[in-house]
Structures are given as structure tokens and as C-alpha cells.
C-alpha distance (Angstrom), angle and dihedral (degrees) to the residues before:
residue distance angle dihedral
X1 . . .
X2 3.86 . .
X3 3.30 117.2 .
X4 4.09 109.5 -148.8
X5 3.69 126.8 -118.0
X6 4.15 106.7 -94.5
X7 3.80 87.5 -139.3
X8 3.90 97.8 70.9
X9 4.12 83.4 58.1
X10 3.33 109.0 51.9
X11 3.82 124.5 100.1
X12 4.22 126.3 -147.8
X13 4.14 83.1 -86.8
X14 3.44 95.4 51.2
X15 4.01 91.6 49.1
X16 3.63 92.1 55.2
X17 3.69 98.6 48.6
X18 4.19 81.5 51.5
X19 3.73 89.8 48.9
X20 3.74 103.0 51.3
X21 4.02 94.6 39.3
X22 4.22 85.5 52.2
X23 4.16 89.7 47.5
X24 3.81 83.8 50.8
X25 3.65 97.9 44.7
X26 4.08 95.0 42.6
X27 4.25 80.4 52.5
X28 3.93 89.1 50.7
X29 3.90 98.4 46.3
X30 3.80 90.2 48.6
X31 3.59 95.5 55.7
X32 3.60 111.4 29.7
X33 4.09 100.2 54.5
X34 3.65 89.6 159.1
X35 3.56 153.0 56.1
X36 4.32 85.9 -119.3
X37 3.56 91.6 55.9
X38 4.12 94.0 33.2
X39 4.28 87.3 67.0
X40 3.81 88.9 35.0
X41 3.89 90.1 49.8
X42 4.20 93.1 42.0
X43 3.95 92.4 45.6
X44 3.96 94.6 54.4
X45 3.73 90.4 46.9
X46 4.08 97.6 45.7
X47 4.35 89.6 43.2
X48 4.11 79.1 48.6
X49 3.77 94.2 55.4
X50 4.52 100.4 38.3
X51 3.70 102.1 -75.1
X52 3.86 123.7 139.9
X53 3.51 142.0 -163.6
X54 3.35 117.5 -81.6
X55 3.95 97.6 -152.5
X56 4.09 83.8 41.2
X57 4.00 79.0 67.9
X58 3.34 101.8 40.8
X59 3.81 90.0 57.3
X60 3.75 98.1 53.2
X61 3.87 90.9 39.5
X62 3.60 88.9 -125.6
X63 3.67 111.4 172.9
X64 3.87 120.6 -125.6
X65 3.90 119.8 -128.8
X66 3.76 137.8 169.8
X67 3.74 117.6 -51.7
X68 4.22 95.1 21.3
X69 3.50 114.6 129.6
X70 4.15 124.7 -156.1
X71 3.40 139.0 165.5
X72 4.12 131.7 -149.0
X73 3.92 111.6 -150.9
X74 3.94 107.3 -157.8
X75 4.20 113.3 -150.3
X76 4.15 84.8 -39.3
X77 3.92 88.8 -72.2
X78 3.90 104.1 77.5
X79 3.93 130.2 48.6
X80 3.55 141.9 -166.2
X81 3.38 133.4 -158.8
X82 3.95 132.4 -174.5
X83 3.79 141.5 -176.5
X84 3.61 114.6 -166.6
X85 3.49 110.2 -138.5
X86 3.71 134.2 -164.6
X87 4.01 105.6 -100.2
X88 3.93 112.0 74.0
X89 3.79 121.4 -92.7
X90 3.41 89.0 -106.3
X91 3.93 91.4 74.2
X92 3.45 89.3 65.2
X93 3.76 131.8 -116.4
X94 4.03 139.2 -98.0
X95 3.95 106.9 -119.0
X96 3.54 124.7 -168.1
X97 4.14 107.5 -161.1
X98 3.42 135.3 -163.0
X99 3.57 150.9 143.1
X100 3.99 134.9 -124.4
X101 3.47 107.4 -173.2
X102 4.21 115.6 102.6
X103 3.79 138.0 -159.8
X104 3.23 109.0 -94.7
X105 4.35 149.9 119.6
X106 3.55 122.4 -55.1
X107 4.10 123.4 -158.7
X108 3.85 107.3 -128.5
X109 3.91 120.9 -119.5
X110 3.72 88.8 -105.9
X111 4.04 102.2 31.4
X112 3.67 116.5 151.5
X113 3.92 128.7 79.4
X114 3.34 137.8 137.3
X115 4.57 131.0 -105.9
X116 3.80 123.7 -176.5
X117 4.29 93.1 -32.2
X118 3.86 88.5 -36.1
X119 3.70 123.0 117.8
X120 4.33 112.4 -162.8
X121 3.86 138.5 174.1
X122 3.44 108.5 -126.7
X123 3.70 109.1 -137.2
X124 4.28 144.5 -171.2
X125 3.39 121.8 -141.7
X126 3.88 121.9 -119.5
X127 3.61 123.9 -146.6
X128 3.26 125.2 -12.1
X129 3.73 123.0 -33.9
X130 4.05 147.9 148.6
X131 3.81 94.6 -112.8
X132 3.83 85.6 -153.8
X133 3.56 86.0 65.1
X134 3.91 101.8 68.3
X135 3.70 92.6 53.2
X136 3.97 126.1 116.1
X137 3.91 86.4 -1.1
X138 3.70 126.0 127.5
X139 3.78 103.2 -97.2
X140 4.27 129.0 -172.4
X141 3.01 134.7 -161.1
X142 4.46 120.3 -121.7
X143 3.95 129.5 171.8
X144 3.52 141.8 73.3
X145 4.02 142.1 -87.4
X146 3.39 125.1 -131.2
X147 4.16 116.4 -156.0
X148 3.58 119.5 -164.6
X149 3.79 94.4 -95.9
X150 3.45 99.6 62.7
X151 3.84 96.1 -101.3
X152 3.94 116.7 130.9
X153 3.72 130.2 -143.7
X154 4.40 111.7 -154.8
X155 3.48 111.9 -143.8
X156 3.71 129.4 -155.5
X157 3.82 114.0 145.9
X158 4.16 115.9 158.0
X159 3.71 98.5 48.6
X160 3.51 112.1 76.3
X161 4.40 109.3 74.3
X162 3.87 83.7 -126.3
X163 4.28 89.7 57.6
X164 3.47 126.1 97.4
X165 4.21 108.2 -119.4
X166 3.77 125.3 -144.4
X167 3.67 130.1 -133.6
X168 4.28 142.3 177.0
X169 3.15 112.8 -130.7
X170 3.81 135.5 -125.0
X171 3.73 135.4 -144.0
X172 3.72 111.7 -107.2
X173 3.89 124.7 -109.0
X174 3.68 94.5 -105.8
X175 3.16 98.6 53.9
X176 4.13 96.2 43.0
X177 3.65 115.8 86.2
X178 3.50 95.6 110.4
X179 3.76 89.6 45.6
X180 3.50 92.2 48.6
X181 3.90 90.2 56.1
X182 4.06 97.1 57.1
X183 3.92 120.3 92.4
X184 3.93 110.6 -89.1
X185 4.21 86.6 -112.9
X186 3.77 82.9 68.5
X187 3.93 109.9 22.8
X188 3.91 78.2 105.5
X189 3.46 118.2 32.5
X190 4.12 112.6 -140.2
X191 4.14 92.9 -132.1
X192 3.81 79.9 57.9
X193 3.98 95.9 56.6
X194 4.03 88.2 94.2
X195 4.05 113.7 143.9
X196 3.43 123.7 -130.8
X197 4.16 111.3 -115.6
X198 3.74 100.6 167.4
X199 3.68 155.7 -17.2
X200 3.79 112.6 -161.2
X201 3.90 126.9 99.8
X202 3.91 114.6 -131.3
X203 3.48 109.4 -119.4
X204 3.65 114.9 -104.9
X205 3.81 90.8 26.1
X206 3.66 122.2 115.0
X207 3.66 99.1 169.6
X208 4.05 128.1 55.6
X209 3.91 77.5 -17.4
X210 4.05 87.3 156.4
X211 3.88 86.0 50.5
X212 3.56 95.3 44.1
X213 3.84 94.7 46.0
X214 4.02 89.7 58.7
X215 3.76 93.2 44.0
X216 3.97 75.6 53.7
X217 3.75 90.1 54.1
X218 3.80 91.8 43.9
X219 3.17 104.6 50.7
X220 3.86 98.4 41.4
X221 3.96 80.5 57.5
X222 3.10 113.8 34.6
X223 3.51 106.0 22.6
X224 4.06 101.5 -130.7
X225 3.74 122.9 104.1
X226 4.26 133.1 -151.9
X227 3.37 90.8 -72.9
X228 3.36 92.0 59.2
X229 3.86 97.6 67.5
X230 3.99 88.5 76.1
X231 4.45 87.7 74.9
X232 3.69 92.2 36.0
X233 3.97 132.4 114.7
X234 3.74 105.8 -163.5
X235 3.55 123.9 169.1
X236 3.82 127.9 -176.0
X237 3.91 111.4 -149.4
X238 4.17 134.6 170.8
X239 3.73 105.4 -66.3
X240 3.86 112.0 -126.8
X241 3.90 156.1 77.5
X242 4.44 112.3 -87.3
X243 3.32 102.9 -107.5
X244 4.04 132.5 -156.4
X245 3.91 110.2 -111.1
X246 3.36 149.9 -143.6
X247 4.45 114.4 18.3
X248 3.54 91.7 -80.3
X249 3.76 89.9 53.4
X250 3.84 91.4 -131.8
X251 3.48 94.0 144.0
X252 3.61 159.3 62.3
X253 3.93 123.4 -132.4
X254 4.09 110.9 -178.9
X255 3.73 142.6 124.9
X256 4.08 122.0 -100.4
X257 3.94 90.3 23.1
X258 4.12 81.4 145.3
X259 3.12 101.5 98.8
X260 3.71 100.7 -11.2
X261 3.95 89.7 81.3
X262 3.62 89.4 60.0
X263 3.57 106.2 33.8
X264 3.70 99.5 53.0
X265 4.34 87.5 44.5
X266 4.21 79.0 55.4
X267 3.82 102.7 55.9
X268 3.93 93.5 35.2
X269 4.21 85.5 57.1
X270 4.03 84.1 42.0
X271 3.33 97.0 48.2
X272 4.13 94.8 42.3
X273 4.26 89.2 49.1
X274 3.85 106.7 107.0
X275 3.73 115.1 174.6
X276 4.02 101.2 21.0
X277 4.28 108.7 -170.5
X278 3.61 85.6 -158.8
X279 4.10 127.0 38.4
X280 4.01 98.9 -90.1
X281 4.02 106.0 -149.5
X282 3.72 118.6 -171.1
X283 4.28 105.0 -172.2
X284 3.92 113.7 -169.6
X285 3.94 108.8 -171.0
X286 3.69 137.1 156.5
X287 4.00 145.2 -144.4
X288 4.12 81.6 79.0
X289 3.48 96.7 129.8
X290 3.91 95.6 50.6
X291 3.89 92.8 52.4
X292 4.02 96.3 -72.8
X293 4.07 94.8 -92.1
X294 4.17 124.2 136.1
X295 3.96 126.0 63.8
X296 3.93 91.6 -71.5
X297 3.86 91.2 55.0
X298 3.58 139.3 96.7
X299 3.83 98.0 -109.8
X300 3.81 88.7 49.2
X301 3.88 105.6 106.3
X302 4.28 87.9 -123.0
X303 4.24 91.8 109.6
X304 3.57 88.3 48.7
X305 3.43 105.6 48.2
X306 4.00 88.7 41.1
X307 4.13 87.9 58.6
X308 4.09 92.7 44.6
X309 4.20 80.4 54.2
X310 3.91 86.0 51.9
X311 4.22 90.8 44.2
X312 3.74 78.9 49.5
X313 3.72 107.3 53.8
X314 3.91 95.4 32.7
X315 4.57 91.9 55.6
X316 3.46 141.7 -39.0
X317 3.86 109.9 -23.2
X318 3.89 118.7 -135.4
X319 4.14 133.7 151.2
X320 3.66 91.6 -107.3
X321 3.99 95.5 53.7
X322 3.94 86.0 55.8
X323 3.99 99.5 45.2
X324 4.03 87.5 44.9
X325 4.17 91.4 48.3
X326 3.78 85.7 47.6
X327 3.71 100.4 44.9
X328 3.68 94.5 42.2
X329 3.86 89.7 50.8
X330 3.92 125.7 107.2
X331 4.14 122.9 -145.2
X332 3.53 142.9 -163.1
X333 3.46 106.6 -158.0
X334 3.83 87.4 -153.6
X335 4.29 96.9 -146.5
X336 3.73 133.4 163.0
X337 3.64 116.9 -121.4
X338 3.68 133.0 -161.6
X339 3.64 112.6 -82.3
X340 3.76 114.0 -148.4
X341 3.57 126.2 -91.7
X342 3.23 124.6 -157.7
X343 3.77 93.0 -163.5
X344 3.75 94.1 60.1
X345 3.91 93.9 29.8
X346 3.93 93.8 140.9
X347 4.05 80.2 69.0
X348 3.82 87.7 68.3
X349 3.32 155.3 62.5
X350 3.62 114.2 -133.2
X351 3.99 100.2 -162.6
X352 3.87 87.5 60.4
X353 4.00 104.0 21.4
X354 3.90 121.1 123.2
X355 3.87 110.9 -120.2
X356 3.82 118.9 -154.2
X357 4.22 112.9 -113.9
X358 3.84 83.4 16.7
X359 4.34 87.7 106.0
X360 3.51 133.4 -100.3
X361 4.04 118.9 -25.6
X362 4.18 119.7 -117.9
X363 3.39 105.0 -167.9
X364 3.68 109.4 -167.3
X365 3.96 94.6 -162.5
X366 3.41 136.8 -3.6
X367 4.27 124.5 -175.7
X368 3.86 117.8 108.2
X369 3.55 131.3 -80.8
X370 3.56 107.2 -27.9
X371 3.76 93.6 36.0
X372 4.25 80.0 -92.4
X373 3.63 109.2 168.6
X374 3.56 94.2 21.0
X375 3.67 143.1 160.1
X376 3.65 105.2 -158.8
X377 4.19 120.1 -173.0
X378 3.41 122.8 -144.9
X379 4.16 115.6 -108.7
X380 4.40 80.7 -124.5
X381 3.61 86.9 70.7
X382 3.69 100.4 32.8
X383 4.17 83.0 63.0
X384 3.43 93.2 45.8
X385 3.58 91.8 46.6
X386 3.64 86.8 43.8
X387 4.25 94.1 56.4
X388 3.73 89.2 46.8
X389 3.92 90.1 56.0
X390 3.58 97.5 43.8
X391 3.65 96.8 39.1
X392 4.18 83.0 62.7
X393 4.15 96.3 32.5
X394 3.36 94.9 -116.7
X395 3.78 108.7 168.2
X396 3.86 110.6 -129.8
X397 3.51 146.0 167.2
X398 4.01 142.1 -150.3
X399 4.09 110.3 -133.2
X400 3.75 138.2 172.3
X401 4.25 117.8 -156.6
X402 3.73 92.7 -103.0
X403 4.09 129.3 -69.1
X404 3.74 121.4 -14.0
X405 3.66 105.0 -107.6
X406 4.04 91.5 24.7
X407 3.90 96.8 85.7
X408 3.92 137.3 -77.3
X409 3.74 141.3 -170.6
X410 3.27 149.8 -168.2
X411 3.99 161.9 -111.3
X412 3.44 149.2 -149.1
X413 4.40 90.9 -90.4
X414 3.58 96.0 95.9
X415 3.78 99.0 57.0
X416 3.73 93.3 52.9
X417 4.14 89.7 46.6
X418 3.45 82.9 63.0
X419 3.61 99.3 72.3
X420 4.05 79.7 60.2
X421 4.13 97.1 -100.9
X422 3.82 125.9 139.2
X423 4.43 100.1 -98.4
X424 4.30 118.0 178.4
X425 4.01 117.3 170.6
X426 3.65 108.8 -116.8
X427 3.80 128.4 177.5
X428 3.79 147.5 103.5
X429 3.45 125.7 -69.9
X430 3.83 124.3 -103.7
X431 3.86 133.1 -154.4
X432 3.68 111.7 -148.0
X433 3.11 99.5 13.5
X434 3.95 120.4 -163.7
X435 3.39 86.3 15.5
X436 3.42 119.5 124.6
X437 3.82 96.4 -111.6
X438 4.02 102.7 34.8
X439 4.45 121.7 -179.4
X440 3.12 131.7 -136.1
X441 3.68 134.7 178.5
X442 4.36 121.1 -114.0
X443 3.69 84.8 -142.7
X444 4.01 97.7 58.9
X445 3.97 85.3 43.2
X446 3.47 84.5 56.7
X447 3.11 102.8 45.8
X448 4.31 92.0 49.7
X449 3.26 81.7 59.4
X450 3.79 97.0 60.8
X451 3.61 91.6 41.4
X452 3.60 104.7 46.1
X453 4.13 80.5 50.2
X454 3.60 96.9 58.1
X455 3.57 97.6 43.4
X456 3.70 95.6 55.8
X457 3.89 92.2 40.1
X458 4.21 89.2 51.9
């Protein structure tokens, strides 16, 4: 049962459509590196194309019918999006679900000090990563500071070709062999994934004068001092524009692809649907990749509280109106999977491996070993999934996250099946993934696309 490349099918038509949604996508990926500029990014472009503020609603008591469009923003790192459709809530809605928050490095509360006439950040990784992977790369520097009066600074230094970058350093090869002998979990050590932010005293400093000469620097330019770094959210990411790859150009090379790929391929199908039947819902959150908990994450009661507001302003409100829309509801829990690489192909199984320009991944479980942690969809909605796909040629594929007793993961499915809804994992596949350059193929993007439009438009 092999499923055929979606290149060899597409006509000059199809190839454009592919083309313009990549150029759009590279564009997104390079300027929205976190989950802060993610929501920022996805609320300009739904206000752009009708939507309205959910809370703006809920203060003028203005009822909801079919064909509004409103948004929910959740603590600027979590947004959703609906389309009220013509069947009552009760029938349940079509959700598209993903998340925008990456792996990645994380500046520590109290960050800065000073080593032998070097000033560093010290840093904690978030998510899960190869710490060897981050070193001698160029790094920059994304978030926000917080001063006591409520005013925020943006951040976003290693970027721009005139910025300064910011790297960790690594020990040099002659000097490794007894780095070269430790397991790769600990080649690098993650208290030793500091950044480098300067190297030149201030003058008329004897102490910390490297220190003191970048909290010089900071303050004359940003305007926030050391204390400052207690109400800050910094977060140190792969420096750089996404770039096409490979000389054909037939894919995408970037940083923070999972979930990125998926979530931006959700809102542009959300924000194309016209006429829904049934409420489409597109919910971008974070905190996925360490286990979905906190106010910003899926198992944070913010999507339900946002669809009891919609129960609310379109009829009566009561419990049993929410646990019916909820139950009756349908979800793609739009998730990368792990493309196949034929480099690592003992890592696989090649029966029930994603392949990359093969179409868009349904993965009908995901957990470790034993299925443990799992999600798992029922075969009545994989066929009805299935119709839907090949009633619109969308080019698809069935995947598991590698062999059985090799690893696994998971995503945010199984804490929306709890509420009782139908939930499947659906995304493109990834090489490299939590790495921080990950591929992707135009064709699956394209094909996402399709897919995530003709389930909402069912």
C-alpha cells in the first residue's frame, strides 16, 4: 500500500497555488519565531480578513449569528478563532488544532554574570532538544520585558544583518577526547548552554566590568536594567531567514517548523472558509511541547470557557448546551510527524512511516510503546475522514512515530478526546525534527492546506 508522490500529479495550477502558499509560509516562519509573535501575527491577519474580538462582543452583549467571525486571544500566547456556521452549536463543530510554541532556549530570571572577561545569559532549555545541537550556531534573542509599571519593552536582537548574533560555545576538537567519549544526552551539558553577550570591559570598571558594560548597552537601548530580568520572557532561538531548499527548491529548511507548518496551513484554511454548515474553530495554543500544562496550554480550561462565551452570545447558555457542542464536535489535531529518513532508516518502520511530498500525515495514534499516552481514533471516523479526503483529492498518508519500542510522543489530541469528541493527528511530515533547522516538503504544505479546507467546508 504505497501511497504515490503528490508531485507526479499536480498540473501548472496546482504548482502555483503550492508556490505562493510556500513564499507565504517561508515569510511567516521568518518573522514570527515565537508563540508572542505567532498570536500577534494570527490576530492582524484574522482583524484583516472580518474577524472581531470576542471580549469586544461580550461587552456589548452582541449576539453571535451565522457568518460572524471572532477571535479569543489567551495572555498574548494562545488564539482562537471561530466561524459561526448555520447548524446549531449543539451539532458540534469542525476544529482545526494546533500549537505554536517550539523547543528552544530560555534566559533565566537572573541571567547575566560575568567569566574570565566574558559576560553570558545563562539559559534552560524548553522542550525537547539535542543540547549539542544549539552549539556554535547563530542564536537571537525574542520576548518581551516587563518593568514594574506595566510598560513592556519587545525584544528581537539577531535578526536584522546589521544585529549582533549570539552563540554557546563548544570545546575545540583538540582538546575533545574526553568529550567525544560521553553519551550524546550529555556531550553538552544543559547548565553549559550559556550565550555569549559580550566581551569588552567598561572603562573605569574593575569589577564585572564586561557585565556592567552590557547592562550599559542595555539599558542605553532598551531602557530596562538587571533588575528587570526577574518580569522578563526571553527566548533565544536559531538566528536566520527560512529558506527554500535543495536545487529544485522543493523544500523548506527553518527553525520551529513543529507546529508552525501546521498551524499557519490551519488559520489560512480558517480564514479562506466562507459559508461553514457547522461552526469551524481553528485553536492555536502553546506549552505543547512541555506536556501542554499552564494557562496558555491545551489542558488549561481557556478553549472551553471561550466556546461556553460563544453558547452564550448565540442562545440561552446552560452546562448541557456546552458538553453536547463539545461532544458532538470533530478535530484535527493538526501534528507533525516524523518524515522518513533514509539515513536513520533502522529508526523506522517502512510499512507505516511518513514520507516527505507523499501528502499530509493521519496519524491514527501516537504515545510510546504500548500506545501509552495515546489518543487513539476510531476506524468510523478514519472512513469518514477518508471520503472527505478523497472526495476533494487530497493526497494523504497513514503514519506511526517510528518503531514500537524505538520511542514516540505526543500532542494535544488526547485532551480534547476527553470531552468525548471524534480527535485524529493530522499534519505534514518533518525531517529533523526538534532540531533547530527542521524540513519539510512544499507539496505536504500543500496538500494540509487542501485537507484542512475540506474538512472545515464538510
Amino acid at each position: 500500500m504505497v501511497r504515490e508522490n503528490a508531485w507526479k500529479s499536480y498540473t501548472k495550477k496546482d504548482l502555483d497555488k503550492l508556490e505562493k502558499l510556500s513564499a507565504e509560509y517561508i515569510d511567516f516562519l521568518t518573522r514570527c519565531k515565537t508563540e508572542r509573535e505567532c498570536a500577534e501575527e494570527i490576530v492582524k491577519r484574522a482583524e484583516e480578513n472580518g474577524y472581531k474580538n470576542l471580549l469586544d462582543c461580550i461587552k456589548a452583549k452582541k449576539p453571535l449569528k451565522a457568518g460572524d467571525k471572532v477571535y479569543a486571544i489567551n495572555m498574548k500566547k494562545s488564539v482562537v478563532l471561530f466561524h459561526i456556521g448555520k447548524k446549531p452549536l449543539e451539532e458540534g463543530m469542525n476544529i482545526l488544532g494546533a500549537h505554536i510554541d517550539s523547543p528552544r532556549l530560555d534566559v533565566k530570571q537572573n541571567p547575566l554574570y560575568e567569566a574570565e572577561d566574558m559576560a553570558y545569559f545563562d539559559t534552560h532549555y524548553y522542550g525537547g532538544i539535542k543540547k549539542y545541537q544549539y552549539v556554535t550556531i547563530p542564536l537571537a534573542i525574542h520576548g518581551v520585558v516587563v518593568r514594574p509599571d506595566g510598560t513592556e519593552v519587545t525584544i528581537n536582537i539577531g535578526e536584522d544583518k546589521d544585529d549582533p548574533i549570539f552563540m554557546v560555545s563548544d570545546l575545540l576538537i583538540h582538546l575533545a577526547q574526553d568529550q567525544l567519549k560521553k553519551n550524546a544526552a550529555v556531550v553538552v551539558e544543559g547548565e553549559n548552554l550559556d550565550i555569549i553577550v559580550g566581551g569588552q570591559p567598561l572603562k573605569g570598571k574593575e569589577k564585572d566590568a564586561v557585565k556592567e558594560n552590557v547592562l550599559k548597552l542595555i539599558k542605553d537601548k532598551y531602557g530596562f536594567n538587571e533588575e528587570d530580568f526577574m518580569s522578563a520572557e526571553l527566548e533565544v532561538v536559531p538566528a536566520g531567514a527560512a529558506r527554500e531548499l535543495g536545487f529544485d527548491r522543493s523544500m523548506v529548511a527553518s527553525y520551529g517548523q513543529d507546529d508552525r507548518v501546521c498551524a499557519y496551513t490551519s488559520l489560512v484554511s480558517m480564514l479562506d472558509t466562507k459559508a461553514p454548515q457547522h461552526t469551524a474553530c481553528c485553536l492555536l495554543v502553546d506549552k505543547e511541547e512541555i506536556g501542554s500544562v499552564g494557562a496558555t496550554g491545551m489542558q488549561s480550561k481557556f478553549f472551553e470557557n471561550m466556546v461556553a462565551e460563544i453558547i452564550n452570545l448565540s442562545g440561552e447558555y446552560s452546562d448541557i448546551r456546552l458538553r453536547r457542542t463539545l461532544a458532538n464536535s470533530k478535530m484535527l489535531s493538526s501534528d507533525v510527524n516524523a518524515g522518513f529518513d533514509p539515513l536513520y532508516a533502522e529508526a523506522f518502520e517502512k510499512k507505516n512511516a511518513s514520507y516527505l511530498g507523499r501528502g499530509v500525515v493521519f496519524s491514527k495514534f501516537t504515545g510510546s510503546r504500548g500506545k501509552s499516552g495515546s489518543n487513539d481514533a476510531n476506524a468510523e471516523y478514519l472512513g469518514y475522514l477518508r471520503k472527505i479526503l478523497e472526495d476533494n483529492k487530497v493526497k494523504y498518508q497513514m503514519a506511526e512515530l517510528g518503531k514500537v519500542d524505538v520511542g514516540g510522543g505526543g500532542t494535544i489530541a488526547y485532551i480534547l478526546s476527553l470531552y468525548g469528541m471524534e480527535v485524529i493527528d493530522c499534519g505534514v511530515a518533518v525531517l529533523s525534527m526538534h532540531s533547530p533547522w527542521e524540513i519539510t516538503s512544499k507539496a505536504d504544505i500543500y496538500e494540509a492546506k487542501k485537507c484542512y479546507d475540506a474538512f472545515l467546508d464538510n
